[in-house]
Each structure stands twice: as structure tokens, then as C-alpha cells.
Backbone and ligand atoms as CSV (ligand in chain L), in Angstrom:
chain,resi,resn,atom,element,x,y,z
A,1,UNK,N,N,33.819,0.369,-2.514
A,1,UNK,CA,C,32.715,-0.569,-2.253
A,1,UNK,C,C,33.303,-1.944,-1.897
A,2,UNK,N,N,32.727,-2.704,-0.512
A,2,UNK,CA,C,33.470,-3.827,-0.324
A,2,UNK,C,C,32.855,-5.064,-1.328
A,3,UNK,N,N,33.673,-5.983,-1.326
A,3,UNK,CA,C,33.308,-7.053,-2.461
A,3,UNK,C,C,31.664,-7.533,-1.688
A,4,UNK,N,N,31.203,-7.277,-0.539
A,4,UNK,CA,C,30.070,-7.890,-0.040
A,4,UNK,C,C,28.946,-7.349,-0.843
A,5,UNK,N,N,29.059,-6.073,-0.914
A,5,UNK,CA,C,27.751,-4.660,-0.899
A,5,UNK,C,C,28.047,-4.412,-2.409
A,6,UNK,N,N,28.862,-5.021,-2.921
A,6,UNK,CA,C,29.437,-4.890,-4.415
A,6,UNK,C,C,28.618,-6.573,-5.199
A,7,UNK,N,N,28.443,-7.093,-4.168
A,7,UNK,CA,C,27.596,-8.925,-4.387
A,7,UNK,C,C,26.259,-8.032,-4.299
A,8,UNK,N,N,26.100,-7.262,-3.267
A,8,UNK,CA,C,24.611,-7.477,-3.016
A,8,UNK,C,C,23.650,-6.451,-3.901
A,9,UNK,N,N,24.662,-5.555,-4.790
A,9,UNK,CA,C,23.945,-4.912,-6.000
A,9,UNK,C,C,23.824,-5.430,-7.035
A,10,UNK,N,N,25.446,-6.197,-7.408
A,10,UNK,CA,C,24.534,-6.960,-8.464
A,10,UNK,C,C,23.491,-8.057,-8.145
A,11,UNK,N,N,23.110,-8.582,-7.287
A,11,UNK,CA,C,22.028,-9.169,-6.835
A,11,UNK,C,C,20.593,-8.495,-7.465
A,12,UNK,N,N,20.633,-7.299,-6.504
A,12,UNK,CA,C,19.596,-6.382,-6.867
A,12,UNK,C,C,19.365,-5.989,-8.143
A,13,UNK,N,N,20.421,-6.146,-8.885
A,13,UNK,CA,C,20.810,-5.901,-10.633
A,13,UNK,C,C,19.502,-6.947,-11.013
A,14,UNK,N,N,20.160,-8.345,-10.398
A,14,UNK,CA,C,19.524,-9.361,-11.186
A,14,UNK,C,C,17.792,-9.701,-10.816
A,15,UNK,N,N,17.171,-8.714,-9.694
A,15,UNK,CA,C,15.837,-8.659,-9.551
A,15,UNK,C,C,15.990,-9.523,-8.075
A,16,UNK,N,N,16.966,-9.683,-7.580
A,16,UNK,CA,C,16.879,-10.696,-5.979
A,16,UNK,C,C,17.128,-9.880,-5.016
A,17,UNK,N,N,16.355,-10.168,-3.506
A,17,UNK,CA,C,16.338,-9.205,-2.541
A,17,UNK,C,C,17.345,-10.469,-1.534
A,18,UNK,N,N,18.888,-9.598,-1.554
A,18,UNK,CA,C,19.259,-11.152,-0.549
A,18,UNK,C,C,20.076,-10.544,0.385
A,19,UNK,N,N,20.023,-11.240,1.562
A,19,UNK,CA,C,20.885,-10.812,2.509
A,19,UNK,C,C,21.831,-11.757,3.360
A,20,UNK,N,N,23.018,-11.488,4.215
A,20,UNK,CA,C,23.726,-12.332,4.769
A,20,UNK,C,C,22.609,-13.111,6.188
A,21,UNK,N,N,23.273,-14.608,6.136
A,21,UNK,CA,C,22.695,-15.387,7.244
A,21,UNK,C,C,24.003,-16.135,7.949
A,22,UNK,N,N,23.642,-15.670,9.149
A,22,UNK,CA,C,24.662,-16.259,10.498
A,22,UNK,C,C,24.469,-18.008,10.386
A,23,UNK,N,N,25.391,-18.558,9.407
A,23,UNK,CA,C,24.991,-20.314,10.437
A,23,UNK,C,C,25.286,-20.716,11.920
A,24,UNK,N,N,25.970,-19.669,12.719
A,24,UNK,CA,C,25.963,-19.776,13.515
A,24,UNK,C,C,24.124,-20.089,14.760
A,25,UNK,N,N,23.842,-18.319,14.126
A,25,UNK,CA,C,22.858,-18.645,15.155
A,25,UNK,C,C,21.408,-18.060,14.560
A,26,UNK,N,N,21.618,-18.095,12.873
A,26,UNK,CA,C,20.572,-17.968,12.445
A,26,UNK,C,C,20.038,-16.396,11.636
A,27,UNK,N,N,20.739,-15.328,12.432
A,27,UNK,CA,C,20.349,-14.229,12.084
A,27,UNK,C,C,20.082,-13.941,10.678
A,28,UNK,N,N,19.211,-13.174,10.317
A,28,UNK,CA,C,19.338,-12.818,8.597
A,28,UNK,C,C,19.977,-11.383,9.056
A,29,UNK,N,N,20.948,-10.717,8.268
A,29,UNK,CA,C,21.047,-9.491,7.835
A,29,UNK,C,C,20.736,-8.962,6.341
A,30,UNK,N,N,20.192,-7.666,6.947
A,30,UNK,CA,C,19.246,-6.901,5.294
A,30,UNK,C,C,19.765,-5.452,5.588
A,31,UNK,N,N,20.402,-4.777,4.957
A,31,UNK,CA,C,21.111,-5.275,3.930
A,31,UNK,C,C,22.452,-5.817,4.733
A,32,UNK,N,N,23.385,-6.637,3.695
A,32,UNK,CA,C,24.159,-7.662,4.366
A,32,UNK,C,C,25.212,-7.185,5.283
A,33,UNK,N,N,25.692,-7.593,5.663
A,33,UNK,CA,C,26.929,-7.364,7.129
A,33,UNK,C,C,27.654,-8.545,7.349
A,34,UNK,N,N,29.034,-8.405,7.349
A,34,UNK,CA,C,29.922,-9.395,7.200
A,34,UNK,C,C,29.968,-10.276,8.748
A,35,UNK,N,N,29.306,-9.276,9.610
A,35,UNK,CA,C,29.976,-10.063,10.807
A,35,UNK,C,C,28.416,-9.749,11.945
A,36,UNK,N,N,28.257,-11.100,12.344
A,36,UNK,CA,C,26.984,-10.995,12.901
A,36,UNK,C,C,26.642,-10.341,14.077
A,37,UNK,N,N,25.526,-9.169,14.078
A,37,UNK,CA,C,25.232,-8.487,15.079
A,37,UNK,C,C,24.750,-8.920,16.374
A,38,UNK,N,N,23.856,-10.246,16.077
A,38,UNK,CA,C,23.190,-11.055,17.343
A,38,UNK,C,C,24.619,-11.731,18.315
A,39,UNK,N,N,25.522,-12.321,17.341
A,39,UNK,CA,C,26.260,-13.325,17.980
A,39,UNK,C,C,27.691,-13.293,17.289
A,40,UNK,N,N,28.460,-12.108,16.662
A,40,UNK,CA,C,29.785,-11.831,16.470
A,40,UNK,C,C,30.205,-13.038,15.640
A,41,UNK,N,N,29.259,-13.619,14.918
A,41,UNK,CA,C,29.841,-14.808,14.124
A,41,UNK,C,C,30.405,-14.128,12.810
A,42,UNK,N,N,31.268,-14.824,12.387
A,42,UNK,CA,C,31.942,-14.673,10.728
A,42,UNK,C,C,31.250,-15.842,9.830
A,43,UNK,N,N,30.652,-16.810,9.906
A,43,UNK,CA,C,30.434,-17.500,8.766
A,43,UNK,C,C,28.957,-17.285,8.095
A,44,UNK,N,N,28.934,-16.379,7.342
A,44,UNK,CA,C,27.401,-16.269,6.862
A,44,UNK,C,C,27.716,-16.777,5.671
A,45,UNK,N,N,26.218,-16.964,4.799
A,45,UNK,CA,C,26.162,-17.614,3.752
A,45,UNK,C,C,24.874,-16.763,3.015
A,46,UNK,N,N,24.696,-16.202,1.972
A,46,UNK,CA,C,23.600,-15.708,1.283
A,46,UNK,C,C,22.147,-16.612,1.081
A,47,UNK,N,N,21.142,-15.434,1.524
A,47,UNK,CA,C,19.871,-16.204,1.358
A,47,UNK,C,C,18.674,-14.978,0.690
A,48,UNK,N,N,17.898,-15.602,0.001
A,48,UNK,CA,C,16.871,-14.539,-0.718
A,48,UNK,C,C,15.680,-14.359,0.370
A,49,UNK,N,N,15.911,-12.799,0.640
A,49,UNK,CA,C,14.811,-12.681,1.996
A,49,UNK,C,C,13.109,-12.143,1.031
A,50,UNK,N,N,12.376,-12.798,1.978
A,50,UNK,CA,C,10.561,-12.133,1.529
A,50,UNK,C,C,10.268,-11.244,0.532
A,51,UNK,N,N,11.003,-9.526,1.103
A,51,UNK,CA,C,10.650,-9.021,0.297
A,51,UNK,C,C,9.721,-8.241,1.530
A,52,UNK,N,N,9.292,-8.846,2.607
A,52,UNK,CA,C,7.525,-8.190,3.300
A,52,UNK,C,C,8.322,-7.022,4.331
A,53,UNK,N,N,7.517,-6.565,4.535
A,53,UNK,CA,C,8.090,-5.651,5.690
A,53,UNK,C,C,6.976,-4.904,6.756
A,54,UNK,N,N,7.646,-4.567,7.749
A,54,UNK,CA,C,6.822,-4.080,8.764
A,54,UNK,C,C,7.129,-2.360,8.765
A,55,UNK,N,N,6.133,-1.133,9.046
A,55,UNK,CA,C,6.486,-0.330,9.378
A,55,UNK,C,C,6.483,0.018,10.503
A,56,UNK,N,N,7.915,0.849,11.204
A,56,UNK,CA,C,7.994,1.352,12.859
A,56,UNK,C,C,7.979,2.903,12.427
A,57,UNK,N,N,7.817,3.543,11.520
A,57,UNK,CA,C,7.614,5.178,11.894
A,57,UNK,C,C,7.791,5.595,10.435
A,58,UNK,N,N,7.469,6.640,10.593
A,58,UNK,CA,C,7.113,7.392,8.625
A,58,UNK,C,C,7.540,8.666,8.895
A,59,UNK,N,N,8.626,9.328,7.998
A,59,UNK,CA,C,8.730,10.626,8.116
A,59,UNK,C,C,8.702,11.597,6.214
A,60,UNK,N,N,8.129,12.681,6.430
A,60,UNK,CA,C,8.395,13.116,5.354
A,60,UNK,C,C,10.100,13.796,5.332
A,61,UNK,N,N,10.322,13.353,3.851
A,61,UNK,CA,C,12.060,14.271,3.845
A,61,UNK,C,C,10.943,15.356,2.682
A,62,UNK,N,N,11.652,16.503,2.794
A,62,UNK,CA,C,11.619,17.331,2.357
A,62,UNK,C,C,12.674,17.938,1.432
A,63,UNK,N,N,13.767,18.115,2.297
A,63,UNK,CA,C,15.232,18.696,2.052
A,63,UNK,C,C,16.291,17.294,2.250
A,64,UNK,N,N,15.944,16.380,1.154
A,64,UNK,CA,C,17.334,15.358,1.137
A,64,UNK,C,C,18.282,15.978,0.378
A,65,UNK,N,N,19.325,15.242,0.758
A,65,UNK,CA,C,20.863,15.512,0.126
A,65,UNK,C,C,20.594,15.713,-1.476
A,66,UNK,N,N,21.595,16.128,-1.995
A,66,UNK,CA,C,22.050,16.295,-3.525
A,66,UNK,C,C,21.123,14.939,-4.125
A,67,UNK,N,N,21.511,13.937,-4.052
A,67,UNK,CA,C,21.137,12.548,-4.855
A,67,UNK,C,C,20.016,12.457,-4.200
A,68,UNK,N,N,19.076,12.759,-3.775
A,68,UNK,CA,C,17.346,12.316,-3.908
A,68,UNK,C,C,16.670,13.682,-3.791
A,69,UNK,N,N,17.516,14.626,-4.049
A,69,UNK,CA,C,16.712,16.284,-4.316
A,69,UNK,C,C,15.349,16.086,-5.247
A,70,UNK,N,N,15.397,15.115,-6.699
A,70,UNK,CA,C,14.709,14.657,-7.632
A,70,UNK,C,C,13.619,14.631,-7.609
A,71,UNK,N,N,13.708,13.589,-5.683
A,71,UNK,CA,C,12.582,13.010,-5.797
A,71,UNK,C,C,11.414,13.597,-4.460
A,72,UNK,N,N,12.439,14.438,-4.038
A,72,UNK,CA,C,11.164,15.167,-2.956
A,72,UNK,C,C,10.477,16.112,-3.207
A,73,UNK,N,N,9.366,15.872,-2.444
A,73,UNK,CA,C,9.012,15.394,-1.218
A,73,UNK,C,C,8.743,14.050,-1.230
A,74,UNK,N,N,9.049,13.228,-0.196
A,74,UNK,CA,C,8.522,11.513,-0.126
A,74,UNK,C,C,8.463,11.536,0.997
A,75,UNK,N,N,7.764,10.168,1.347
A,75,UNK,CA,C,8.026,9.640,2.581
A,75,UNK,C,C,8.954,8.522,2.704
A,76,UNK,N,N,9.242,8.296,3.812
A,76,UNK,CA,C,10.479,7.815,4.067
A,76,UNK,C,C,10.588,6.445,5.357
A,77,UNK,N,N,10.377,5.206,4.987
A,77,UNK,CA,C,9.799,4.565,5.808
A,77,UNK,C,C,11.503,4.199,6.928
A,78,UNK,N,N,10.690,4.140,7.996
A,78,UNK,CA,C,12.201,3.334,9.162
A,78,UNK,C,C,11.255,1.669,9.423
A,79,UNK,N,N,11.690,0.590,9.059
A,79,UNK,CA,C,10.976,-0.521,8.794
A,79,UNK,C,C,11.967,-1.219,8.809
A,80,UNK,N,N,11.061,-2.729,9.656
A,80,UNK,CA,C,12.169,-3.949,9.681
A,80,UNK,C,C,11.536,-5.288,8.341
A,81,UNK,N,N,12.677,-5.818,8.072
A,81,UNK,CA,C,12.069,-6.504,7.178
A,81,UNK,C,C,11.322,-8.210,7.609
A,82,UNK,N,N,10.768,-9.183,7.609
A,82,UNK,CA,C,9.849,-10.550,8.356
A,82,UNK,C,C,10.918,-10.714,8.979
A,83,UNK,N,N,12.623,-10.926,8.257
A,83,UNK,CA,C,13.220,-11.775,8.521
A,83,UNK,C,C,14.326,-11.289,9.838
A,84,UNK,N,N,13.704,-9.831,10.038
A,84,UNK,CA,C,14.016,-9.512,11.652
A,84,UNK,C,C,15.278,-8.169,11.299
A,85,UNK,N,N,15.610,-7.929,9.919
A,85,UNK,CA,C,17.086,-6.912,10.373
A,85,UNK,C,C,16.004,-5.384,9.757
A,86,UNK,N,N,16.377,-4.479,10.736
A,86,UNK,CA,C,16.288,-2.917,10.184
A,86,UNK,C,C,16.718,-2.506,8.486
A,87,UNK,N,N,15.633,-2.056,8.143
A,87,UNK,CA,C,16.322,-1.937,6.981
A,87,UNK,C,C,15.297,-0.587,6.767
A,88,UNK,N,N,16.158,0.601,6.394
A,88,UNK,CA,C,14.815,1.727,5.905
A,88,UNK,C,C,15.317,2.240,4.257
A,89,UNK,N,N,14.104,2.999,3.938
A,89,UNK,CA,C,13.920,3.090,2.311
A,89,UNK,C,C,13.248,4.329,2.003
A,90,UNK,N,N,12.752,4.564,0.991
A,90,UNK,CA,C,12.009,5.377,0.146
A,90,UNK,C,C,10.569,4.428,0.251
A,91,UNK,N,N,9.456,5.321,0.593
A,91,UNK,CA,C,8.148,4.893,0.423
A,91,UNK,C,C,7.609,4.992,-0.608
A,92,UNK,N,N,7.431,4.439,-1.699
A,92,UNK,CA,C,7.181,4.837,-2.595
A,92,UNK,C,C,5.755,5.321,-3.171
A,93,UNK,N,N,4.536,4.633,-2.577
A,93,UNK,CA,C,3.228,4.757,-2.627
A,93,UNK,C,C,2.088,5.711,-1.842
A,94,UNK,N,N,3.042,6.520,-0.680
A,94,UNK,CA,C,2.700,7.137,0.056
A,94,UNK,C,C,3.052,8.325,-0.208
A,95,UNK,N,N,1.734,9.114,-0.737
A,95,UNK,CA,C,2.304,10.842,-0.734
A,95,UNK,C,C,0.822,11.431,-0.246
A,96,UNK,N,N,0.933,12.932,-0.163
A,96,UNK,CA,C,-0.447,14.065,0.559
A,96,UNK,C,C,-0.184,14.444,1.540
A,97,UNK,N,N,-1.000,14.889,2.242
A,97,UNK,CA,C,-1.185,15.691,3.578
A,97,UNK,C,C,-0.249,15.070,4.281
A,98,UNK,N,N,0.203,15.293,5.354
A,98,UNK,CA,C,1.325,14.554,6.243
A,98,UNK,C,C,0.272,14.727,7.393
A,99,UNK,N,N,-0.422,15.199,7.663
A,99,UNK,CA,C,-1.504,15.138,9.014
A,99,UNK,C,C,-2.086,14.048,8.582
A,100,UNK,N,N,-2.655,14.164,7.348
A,100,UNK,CA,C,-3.721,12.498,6.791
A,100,UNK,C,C,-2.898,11.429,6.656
A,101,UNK,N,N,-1.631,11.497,6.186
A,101,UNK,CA,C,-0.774,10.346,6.265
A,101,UNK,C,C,-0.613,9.846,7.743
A,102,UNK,N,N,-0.110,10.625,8.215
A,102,UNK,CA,C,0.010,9.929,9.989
A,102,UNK,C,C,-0.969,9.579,10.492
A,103,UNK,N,N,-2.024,9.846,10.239
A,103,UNK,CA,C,-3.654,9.924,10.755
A,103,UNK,C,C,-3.568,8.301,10.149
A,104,UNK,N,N,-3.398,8.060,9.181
A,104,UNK,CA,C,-2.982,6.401,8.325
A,104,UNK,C,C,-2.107,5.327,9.363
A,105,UNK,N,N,-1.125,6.467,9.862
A,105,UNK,CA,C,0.180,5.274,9.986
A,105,UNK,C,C,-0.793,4.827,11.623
A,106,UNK,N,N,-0.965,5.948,11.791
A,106,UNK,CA,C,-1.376,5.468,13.713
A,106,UNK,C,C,-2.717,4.516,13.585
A,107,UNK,N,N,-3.229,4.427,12.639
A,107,UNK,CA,C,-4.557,3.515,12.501
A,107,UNK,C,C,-4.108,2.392,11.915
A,108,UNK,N,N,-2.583,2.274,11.782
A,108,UNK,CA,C,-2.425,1.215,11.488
A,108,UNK,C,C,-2.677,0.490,9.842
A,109,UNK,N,N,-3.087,1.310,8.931
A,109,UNK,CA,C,-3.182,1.596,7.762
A,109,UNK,C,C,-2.157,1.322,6.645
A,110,UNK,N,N,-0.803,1.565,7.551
A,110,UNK,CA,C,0.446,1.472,6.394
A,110,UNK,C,C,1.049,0.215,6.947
A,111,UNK,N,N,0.920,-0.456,7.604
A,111,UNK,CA,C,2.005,-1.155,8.361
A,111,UNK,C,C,2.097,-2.177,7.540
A,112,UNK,N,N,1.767,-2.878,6.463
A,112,UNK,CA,C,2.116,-3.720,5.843
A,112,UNK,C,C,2.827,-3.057,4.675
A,113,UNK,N,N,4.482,-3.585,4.514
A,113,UNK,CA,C,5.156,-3.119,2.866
A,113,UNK,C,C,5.802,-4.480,2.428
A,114,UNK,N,N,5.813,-3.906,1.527
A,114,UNK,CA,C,6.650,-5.287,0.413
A,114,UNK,C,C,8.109,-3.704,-0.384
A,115,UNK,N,N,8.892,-4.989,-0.488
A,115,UNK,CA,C,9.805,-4.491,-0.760
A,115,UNK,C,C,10.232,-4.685,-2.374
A,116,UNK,N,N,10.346,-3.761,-3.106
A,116,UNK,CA,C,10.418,-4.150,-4.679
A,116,UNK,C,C,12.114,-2.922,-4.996
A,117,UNK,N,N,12.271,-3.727,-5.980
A,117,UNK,CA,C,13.596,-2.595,-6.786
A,117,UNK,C,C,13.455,-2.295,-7.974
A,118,UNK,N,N,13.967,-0.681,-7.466
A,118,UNK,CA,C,14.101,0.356,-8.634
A,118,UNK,C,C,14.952,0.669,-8.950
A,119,UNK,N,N,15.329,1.101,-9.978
A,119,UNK,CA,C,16.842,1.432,-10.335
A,119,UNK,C,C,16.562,3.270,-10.199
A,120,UNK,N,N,17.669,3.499,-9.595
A,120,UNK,CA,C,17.193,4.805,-9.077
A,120,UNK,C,C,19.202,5.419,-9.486
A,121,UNK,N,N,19.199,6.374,-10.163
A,121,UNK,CA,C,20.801,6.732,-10.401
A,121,UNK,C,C,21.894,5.804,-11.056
A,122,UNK,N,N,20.936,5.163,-11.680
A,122,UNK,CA,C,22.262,3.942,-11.803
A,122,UNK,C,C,22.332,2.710,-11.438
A,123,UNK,N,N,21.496,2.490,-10.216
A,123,UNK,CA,C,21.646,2.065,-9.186
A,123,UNK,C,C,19.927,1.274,-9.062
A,124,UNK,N,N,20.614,-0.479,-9.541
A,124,UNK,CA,C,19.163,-1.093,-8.108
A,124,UNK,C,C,19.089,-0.945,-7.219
A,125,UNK,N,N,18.291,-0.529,-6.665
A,125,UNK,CA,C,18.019,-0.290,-5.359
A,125,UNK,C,C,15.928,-0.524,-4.628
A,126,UNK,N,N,16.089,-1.503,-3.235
A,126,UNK,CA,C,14.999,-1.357,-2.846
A,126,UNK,C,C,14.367,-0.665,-1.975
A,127,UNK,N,N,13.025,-0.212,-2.451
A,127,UNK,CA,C,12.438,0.845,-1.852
A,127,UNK,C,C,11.082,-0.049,-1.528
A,128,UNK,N,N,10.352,0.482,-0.586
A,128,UNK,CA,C,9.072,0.152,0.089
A,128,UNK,C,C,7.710,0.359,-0.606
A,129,UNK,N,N,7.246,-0.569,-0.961
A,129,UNK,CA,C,5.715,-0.002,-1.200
A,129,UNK,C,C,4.476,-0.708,-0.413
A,130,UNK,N,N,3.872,0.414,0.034
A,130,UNK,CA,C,2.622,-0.201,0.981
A,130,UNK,C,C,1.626,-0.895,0.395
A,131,UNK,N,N,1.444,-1.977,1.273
A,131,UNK,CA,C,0.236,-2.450,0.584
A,131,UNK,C,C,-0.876,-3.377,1.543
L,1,ZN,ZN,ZN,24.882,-15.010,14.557
């Protein structure tokens, strides 16, 4: 684990959603990244992002790997967070029919999430809940 992603759990330990920011040219990254995607800068500095999020597509997992066998079936959001970086998760509030769920997402129904942490394995970690 690099000392960055090794900062940004215990972060999540301590109840804060934070990610790297480019002073260069502004970018937020969620979760963090040492070296900026917009503009190849190195000097970021930590900042506590929203928390809000947008959804771009919903899939059910069914058959995840070993470490979230636990918890399926879920849905599974691909979502950017206000502050502009991709970040996807565990949906946490969204379960049923997957015809009635999508029938939701395309009406535009889910597209607002907030982002909260769970300790899931050990592990803070944030997952999506619609609201
Ligand atoms: Zn930048």
C-alpha cells in the first residue's frame, strides 16, 4: 500500500471523505492520485470533498470476487463525485427487481447519492447511498 492510499484510509478511519487537489490547475482527485490526470502536475495538497455524487449507470453484481461474495446481490453504482473525479462503489440503498430498478435509474430517480463510510472487512470504506 503506497504511503498516499495508506493516508487516505486512515482518513476514512477518522470519518473524512478526502481527496488529492492539483494547485496547479485545480483538479480534485477521488480517490487520491499522486500525479494529476487533467494537467501531469505533482504538487497536490489534501482537501475534504462533499460527499454528493452523481449517477452515470447502475449494474447489478451478482457473482463478485471472494471479498464481496457476503454481500450479493447489490447494486453497484459507476458515479462521479460534485467535485468532478470518477469514483464507483457499492449502492447501498438500492435493491429488487432489476427491470424496476432501471425503470428508476432512466426516470432519473437515482441520480442523486451521497457518499457515507462503512467499514466493510476491516476496512473504511465509501459506498453510495441514494437519496
Ligand atoms: Zn492539475
Amino acid at each position: 500500500m503506497t504511503a498516499i492510499t495508506k493516508q487516505w484510509y486512515d482518513y476514512l478511519e477518522e470519518g473524512r471523505l478526502m481527496g488529492l487537489k492539483c494547485k496547479k490547475c485545480g483538479a480534485v482527485h477521488f480517490p487520491p492520485f499522486p500525479i494529476c490526470r487533467e494537467c501531469s502536475g505533482t504538487d497536490m495538497e489534501w482537501v475534504e470533498i462533499s460527499g454528493e455524487g452523481h449517477l452515470d449507470e447502475i449494474a447489478l453484481v451478482t457473482a463478485p470476487d471472494q471479498w464481496f461474495e457476503q454481500y450479493a446481490p447489490y447494486y453497484y453504482a459507476y458515479a462521479h463525485v460534485a467535485e468532478g473525479s470518477v469514483f464507483e462503489s457499492m449502492l447501498v440503498n438500492v435493491e429488487g427487481d432489476p427491470a424496476d430498478v432501471y425503470e428508476q435509474f432512466l426516470a432519473g430517480k437515482l441520480d442523486h447519492l451521497k457518499l457515507e463510510i462503512q467499514k466493510r472487512d476491516g476496512y473504511s470504506y465509501p459506498v453510495y447511498r441514494c437519496v
